[in-house]
Z-matrix of the N, CA and C atoms (Angstrom, degrees):
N
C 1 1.446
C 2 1.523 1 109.40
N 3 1.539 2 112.15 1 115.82
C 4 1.637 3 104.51 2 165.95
C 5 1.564 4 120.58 3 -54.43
N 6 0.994 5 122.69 4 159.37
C 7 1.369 6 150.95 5 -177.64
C 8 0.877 7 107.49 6 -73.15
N 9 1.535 8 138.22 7 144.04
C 10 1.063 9 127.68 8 171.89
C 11 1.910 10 103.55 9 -128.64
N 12 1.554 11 106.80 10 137.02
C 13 1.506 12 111.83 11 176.80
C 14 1.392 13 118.62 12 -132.17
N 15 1.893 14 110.65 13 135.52
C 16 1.348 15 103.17 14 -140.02
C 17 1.857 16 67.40 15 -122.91
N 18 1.293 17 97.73 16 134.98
C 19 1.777 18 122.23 17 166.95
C 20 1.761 19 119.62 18 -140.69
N 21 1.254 20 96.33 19 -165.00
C 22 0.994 21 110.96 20 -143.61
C 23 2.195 22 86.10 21 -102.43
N 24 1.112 23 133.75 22 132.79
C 25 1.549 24 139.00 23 -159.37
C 26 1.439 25 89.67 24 -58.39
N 27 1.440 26 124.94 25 150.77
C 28 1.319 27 118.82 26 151.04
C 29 1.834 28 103.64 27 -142.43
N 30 1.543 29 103.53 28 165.64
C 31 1.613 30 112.47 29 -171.78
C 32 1.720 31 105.65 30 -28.11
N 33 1.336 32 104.72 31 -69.81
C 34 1.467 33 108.32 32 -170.22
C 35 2.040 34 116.01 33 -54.20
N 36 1.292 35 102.65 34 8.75
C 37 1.707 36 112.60 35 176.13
C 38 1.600 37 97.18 36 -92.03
N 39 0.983 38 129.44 37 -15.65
C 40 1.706 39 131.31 38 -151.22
C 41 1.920 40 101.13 39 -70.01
N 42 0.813 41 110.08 40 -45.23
C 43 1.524 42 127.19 41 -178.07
C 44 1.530 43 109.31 42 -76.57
N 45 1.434 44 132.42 43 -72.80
C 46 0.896 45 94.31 44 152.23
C 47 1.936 46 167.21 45 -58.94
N 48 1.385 47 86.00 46 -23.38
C 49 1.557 48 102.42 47 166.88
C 50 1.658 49 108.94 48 -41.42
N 51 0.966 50 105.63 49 -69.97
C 52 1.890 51 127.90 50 175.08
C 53 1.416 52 103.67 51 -48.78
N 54 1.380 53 130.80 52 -44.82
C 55 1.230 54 104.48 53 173.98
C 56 2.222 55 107.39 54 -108.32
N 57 0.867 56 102.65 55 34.14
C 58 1.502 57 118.36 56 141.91
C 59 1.713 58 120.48 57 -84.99
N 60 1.321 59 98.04 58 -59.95
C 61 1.746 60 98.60 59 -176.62
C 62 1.526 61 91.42 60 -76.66
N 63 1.140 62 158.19 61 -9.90
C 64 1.475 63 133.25 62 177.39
C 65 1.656 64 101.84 63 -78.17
N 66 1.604 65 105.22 64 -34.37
C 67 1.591 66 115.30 65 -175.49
C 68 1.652 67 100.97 66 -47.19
N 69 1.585 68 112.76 67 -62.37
C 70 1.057 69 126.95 68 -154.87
C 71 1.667 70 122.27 69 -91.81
N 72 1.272 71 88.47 70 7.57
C 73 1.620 72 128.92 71 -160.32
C 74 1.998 73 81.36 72 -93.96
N 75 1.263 74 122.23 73 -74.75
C 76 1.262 75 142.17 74 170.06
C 77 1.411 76 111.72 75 -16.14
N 78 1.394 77 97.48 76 -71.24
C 79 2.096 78 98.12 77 -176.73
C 80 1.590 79 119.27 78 -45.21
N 81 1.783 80 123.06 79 -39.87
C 82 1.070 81 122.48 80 168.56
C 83 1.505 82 120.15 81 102.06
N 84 1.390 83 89.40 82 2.67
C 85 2.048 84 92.56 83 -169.57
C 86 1.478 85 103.08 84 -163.65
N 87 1.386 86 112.92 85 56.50
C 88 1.003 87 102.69 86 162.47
C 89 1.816 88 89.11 87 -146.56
N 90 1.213 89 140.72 88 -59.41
C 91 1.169 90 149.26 89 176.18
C 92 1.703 91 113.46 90 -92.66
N 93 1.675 92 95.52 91 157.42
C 94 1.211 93 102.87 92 171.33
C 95 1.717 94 152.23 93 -41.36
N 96 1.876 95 62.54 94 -46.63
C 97 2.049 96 85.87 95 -175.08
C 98 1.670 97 89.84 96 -80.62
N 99 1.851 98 104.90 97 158.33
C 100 1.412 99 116.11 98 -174.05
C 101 1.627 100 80.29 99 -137.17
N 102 1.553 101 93.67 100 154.43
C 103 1.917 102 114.90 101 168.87
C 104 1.984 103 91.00 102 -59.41
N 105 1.937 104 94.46 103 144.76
C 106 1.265 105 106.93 104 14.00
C 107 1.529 106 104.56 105 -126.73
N 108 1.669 107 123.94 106 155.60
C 109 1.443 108 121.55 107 -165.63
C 110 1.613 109 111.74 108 -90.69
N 111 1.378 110 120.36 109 119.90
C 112 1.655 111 100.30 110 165.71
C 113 1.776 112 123.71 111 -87.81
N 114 1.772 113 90.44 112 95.47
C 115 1.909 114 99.59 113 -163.49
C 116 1.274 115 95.17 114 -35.98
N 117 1.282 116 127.05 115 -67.09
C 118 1.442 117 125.25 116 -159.57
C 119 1.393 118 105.45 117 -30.72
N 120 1.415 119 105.86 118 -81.88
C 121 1.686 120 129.04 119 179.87
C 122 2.281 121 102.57 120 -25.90
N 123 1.116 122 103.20 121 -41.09
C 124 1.306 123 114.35 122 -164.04
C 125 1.844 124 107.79 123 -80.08
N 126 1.320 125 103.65 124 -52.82
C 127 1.460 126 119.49 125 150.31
C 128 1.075 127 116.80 126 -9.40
N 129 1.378 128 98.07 127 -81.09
C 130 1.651 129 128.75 128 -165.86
C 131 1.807 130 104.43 129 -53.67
N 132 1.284 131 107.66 130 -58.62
C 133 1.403 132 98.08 131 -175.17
C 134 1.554 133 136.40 132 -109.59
N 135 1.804 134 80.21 133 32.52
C 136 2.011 135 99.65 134 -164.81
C 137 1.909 136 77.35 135 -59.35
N 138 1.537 137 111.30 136 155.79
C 139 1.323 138 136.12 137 174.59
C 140 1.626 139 92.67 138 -103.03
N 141 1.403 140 100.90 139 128.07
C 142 1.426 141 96.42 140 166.73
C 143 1.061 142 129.55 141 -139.88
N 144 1.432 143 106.64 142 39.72
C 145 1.673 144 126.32 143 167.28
C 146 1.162 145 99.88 144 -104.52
N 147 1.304 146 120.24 145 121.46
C 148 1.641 147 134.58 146 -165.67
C 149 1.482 148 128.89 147 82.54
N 150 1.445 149 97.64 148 4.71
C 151 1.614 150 102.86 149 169.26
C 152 1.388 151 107.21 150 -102.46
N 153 1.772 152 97.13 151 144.76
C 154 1.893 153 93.71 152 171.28
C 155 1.554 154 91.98 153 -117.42
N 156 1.335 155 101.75 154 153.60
C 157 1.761 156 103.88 155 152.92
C 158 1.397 157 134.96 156 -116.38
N 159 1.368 158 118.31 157 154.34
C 160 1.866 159 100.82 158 -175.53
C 161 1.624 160 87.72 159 -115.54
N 162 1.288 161 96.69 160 129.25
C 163 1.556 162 121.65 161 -156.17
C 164 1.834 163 89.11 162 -101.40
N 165 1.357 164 131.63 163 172.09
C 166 1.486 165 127.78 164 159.47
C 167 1.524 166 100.49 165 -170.18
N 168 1.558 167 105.86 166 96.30
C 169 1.925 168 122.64 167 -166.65
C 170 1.389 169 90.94 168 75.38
N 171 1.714 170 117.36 169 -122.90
C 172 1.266 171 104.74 170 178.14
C 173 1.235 172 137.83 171 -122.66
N 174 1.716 173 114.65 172 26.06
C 175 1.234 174 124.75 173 -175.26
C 176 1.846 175 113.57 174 -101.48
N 177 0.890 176 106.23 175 152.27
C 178 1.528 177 120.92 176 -166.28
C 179 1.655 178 91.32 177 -92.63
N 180 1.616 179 100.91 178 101.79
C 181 2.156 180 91.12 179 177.59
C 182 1.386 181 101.95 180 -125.88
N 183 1.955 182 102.27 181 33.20
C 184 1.884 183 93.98 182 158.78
C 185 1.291 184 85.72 183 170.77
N 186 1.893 185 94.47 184 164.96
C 187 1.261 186 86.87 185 -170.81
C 188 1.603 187 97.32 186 -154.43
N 189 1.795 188 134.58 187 174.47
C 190 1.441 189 107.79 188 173.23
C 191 1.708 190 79.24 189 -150.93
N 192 1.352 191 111.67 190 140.64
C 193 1.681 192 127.44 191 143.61
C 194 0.795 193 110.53 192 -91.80
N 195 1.708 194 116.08 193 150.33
C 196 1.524 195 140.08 194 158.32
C 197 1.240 196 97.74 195 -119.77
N 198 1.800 197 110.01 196 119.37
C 199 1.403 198 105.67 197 146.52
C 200 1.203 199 122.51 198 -115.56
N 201 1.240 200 87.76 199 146.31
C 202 1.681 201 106.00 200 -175.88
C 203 1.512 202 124.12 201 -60.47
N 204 1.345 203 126.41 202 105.35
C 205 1.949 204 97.22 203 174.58
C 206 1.892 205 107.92 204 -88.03
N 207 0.989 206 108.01 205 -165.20
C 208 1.810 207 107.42 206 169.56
C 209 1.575 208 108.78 207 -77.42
N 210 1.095 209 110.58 208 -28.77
C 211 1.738 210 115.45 209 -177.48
C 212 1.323 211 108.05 210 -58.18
N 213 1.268 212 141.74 211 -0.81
C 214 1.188 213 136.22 212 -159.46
C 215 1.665 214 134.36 213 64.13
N 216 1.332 215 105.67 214 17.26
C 217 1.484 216 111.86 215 175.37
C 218 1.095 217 102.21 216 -113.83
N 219 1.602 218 106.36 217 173.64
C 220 1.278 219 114.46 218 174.24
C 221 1.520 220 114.40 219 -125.80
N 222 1.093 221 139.46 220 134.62
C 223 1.471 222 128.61 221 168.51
C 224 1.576 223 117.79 222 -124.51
N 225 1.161 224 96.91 223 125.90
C 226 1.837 225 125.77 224 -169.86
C 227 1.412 226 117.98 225 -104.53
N 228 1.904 227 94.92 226 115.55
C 229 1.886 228 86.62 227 153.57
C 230 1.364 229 114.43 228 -117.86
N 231 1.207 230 146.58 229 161.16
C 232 1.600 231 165.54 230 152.50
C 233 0.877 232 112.19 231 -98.24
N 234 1.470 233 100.26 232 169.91
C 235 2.155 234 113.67 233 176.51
C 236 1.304 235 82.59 234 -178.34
N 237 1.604 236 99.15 235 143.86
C 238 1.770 237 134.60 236 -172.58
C 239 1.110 238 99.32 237 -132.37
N 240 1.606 239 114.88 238 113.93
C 241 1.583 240 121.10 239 153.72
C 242 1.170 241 119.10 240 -56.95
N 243 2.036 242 99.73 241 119.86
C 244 1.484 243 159.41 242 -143.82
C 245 2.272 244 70.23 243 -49.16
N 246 1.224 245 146.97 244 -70.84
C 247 1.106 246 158.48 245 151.15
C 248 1.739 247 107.24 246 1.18
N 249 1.452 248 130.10 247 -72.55
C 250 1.147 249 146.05 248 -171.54
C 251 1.601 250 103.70 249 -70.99
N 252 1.539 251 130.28 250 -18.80
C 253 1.521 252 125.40 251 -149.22
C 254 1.901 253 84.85 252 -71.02
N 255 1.484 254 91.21 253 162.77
C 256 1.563 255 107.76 254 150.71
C 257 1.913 256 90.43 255 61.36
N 258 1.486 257 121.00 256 52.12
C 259 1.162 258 109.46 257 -177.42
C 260 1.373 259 116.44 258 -156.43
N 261 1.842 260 93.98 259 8.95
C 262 1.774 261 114.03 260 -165.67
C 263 1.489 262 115.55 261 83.61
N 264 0.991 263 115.19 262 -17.23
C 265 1.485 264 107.06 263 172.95
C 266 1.656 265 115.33 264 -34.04
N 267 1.370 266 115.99 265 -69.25
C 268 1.409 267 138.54 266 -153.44
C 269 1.594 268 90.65 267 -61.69
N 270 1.657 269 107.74 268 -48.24
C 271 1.693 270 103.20 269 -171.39
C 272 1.345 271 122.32 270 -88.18
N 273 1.744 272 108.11 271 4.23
C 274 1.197 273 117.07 272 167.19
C 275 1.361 274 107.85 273 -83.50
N 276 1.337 275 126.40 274 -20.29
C 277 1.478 276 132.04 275 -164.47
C 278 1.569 277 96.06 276 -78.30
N 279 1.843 278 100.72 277 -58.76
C 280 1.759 279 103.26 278 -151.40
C 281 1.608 280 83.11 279 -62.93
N 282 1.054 281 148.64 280 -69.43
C 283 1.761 282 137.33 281 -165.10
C 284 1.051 283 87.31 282 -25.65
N 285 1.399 284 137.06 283 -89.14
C 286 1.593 285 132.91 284 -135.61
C 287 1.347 286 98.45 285 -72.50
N 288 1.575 287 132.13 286 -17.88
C 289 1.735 288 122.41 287 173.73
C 290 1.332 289 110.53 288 -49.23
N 291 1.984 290 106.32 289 -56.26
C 292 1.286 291 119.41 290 153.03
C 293 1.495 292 139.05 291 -9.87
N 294 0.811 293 104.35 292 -77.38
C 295 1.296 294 128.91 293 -176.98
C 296 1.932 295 95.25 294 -68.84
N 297 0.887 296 96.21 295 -53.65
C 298 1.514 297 92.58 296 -166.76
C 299 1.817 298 99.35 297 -48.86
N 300 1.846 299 112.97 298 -65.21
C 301 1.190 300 109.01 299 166.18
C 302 1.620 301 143.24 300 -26.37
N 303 1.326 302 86.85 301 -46.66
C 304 1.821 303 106.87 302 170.66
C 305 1.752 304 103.94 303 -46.14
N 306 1.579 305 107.37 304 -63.85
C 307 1.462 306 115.31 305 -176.14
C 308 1.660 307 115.22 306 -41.11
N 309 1.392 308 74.03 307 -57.86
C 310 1.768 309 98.95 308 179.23
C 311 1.391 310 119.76 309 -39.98
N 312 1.445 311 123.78 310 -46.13
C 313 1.549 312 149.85 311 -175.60
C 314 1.363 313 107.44 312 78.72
N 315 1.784 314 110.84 313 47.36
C 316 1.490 315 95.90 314 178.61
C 317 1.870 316 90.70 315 -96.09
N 318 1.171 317 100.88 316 166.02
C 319 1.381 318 107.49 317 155.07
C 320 1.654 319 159.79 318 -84.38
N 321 0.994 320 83.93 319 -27.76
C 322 1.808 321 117.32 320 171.20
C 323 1.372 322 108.80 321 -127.48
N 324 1.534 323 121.30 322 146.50
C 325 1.270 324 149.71 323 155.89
C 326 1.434 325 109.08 324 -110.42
N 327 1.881 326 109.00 325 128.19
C 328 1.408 327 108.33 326 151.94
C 329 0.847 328 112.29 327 -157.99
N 330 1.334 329 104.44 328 173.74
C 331 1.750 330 116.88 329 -153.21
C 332 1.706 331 92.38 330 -151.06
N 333 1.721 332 100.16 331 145.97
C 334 1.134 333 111.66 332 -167.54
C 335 1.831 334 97.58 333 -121.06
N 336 0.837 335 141.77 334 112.62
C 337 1.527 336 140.71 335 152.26
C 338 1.856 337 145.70 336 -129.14
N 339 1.134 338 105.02 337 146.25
C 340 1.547 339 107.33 338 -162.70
C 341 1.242 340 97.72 339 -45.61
N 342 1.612 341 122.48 340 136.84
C 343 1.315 342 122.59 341 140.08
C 344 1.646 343 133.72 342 -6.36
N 345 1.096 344 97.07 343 -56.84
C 346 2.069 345 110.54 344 -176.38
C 347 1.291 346 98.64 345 -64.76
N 348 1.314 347 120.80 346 -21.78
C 349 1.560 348 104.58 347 -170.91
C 350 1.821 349 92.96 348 -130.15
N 351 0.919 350 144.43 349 0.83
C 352 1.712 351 128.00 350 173.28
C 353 1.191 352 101.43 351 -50.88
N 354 1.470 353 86.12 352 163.75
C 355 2.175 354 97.18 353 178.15
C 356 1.435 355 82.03 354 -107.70
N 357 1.389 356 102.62 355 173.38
C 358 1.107 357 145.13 356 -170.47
C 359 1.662 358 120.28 357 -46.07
N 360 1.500 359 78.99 358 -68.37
C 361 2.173 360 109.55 359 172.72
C 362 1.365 361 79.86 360 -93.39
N 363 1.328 362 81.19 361 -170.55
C 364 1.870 363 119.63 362 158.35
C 365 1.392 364 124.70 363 -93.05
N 366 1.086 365 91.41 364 177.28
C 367 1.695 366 110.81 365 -165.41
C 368 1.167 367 127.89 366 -6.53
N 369 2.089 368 93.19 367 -59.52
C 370 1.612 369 108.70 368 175.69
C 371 1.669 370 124.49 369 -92.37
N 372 1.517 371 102.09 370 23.21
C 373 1.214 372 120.93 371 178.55
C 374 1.539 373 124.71 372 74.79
N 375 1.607 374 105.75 373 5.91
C 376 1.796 375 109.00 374 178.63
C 377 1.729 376 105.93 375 -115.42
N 378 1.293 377 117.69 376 116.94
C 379 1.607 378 113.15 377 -172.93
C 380 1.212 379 126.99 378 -36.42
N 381 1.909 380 98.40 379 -36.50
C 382 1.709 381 89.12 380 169.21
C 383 1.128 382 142.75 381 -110.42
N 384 1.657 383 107.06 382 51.06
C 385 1.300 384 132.15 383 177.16
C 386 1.569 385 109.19 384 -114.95
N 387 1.361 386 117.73 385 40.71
C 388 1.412 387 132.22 386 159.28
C 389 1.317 388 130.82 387 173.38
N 390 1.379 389 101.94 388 139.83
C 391 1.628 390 100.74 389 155.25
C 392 1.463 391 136.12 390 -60.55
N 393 1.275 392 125.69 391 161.86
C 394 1.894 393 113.34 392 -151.55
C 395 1.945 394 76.12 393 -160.44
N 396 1.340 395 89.01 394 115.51
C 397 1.803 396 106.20 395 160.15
C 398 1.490 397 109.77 396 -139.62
N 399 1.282 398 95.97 397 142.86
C 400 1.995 399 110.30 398 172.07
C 401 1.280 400 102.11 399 -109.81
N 402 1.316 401 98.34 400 125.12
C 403 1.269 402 143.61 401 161.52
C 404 1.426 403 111.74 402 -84.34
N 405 1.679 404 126.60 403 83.06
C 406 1.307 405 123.60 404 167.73
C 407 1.475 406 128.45 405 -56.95
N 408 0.932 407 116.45 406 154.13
C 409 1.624 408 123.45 407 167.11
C 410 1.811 409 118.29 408 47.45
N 411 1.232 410 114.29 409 45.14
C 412 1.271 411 127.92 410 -156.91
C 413 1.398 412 116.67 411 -92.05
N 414 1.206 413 117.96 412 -29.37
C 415 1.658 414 131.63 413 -157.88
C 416 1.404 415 96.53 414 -126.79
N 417 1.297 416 137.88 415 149.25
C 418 1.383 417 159.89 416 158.97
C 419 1.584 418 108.13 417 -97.40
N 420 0.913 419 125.66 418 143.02
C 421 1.531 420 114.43 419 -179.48
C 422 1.577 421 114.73 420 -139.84
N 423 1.280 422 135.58 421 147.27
C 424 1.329 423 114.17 422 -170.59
C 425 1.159 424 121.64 423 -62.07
N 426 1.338 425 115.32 424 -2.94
C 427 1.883 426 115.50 425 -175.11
C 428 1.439 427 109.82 426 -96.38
N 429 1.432 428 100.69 427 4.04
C 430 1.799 429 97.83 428 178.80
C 431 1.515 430 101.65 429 115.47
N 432 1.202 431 119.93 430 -55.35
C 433 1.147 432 129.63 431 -165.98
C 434 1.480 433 116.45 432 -43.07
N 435 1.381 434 104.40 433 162.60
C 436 1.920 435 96.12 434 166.04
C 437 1.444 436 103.82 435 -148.89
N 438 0.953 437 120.04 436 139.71
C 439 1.439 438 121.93 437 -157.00
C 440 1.850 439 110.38 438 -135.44
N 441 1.558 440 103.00 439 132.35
C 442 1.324 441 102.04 440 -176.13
C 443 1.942 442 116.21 441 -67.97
N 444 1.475 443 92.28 442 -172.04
C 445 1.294 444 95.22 443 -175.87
C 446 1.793 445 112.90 444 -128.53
N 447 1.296 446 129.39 445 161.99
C 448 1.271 447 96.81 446 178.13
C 449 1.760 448 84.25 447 -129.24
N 450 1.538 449 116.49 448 130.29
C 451 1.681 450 103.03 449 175.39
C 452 1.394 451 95.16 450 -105.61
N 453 1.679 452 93.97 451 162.28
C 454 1.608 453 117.99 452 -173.91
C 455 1.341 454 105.15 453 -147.99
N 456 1.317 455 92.59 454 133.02
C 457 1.508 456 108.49 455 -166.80
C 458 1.516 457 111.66 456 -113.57
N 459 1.721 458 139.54 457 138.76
C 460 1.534 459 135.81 458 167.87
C 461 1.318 460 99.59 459 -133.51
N 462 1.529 461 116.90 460 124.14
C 463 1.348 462 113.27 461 158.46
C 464 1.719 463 101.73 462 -93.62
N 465 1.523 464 81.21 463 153.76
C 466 1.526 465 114.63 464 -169.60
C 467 1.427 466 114.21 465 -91.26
């Protein structure tokens, strides 16, 4: 099994990142964004202060933002190539989101995700390390649909 190493985004991540979320962009039910992606366009203006990636040799097969608001929290989404899922990636990421936040001095982490795909617990993978609210009717989707949200909250 390759290794997997989770850092901090750098320039040469830009290309793949973009064509990670177009990958994962594709399936349709796991993230926000839907096809179709212009990598280039996406490339160009991936932000990569507050992104980590989990690298394995030399491909980028996940990845997590934190953005910052002024309130002092941070709120994070990720995506793991459909390949990498179910393999620690994702819970190797949220630790180091963690941790990254800690550095940072934000206070709260949250993360917002569809029902079909929430985990179990929260963030840091133990149930009672968060709050859990649904957010009905939140998302529009190109198939018509609209789909709730479930947010999760960890203070730090």
């Amino acid at each position: 099994m390759i290794p997997v190493e989770i850092r901090a985004a750098e320039e040469r991540d830009r290309r793949p990142l973009a064509d990670l979320l177009a990958s994962v962009a594709e399936e349709r039910d796991g993230i926000a964004t839907e096809p179709p992606i212009d990598v280039e366009e996406r490339a160009r203006t991936w932000r990569l202060d507050g992104t980590l990636v989990a690298v394995a040799g030399e491909e980028v097969v996940g990845s997590l933002h934190v953005e910052r608001s002024r309130f002092g929290f941070g709120e994070f989404g990720m995506m793991v190539a459909r390949d990498w899922r179910s393999r620690g990636v994702g819970s190797a990421l949220v630790a180091a989101a963690i941790e990254w936040g800690r550095e940072n001095g934000l206070h709260k982490l949250t993360l917002s995700v569809f029902p079909t795909t929430a985990p179990r617990s929260g963030p840091t993978g133990s149930s009672d390390s968060s709050r859990k609210a649904v957010v009905e009717s939140r998302y529009d989707r190109a198939n018509g649909e609209i789909w709730d949200l479930i947010e999760m909250g960890l203070r730090l």
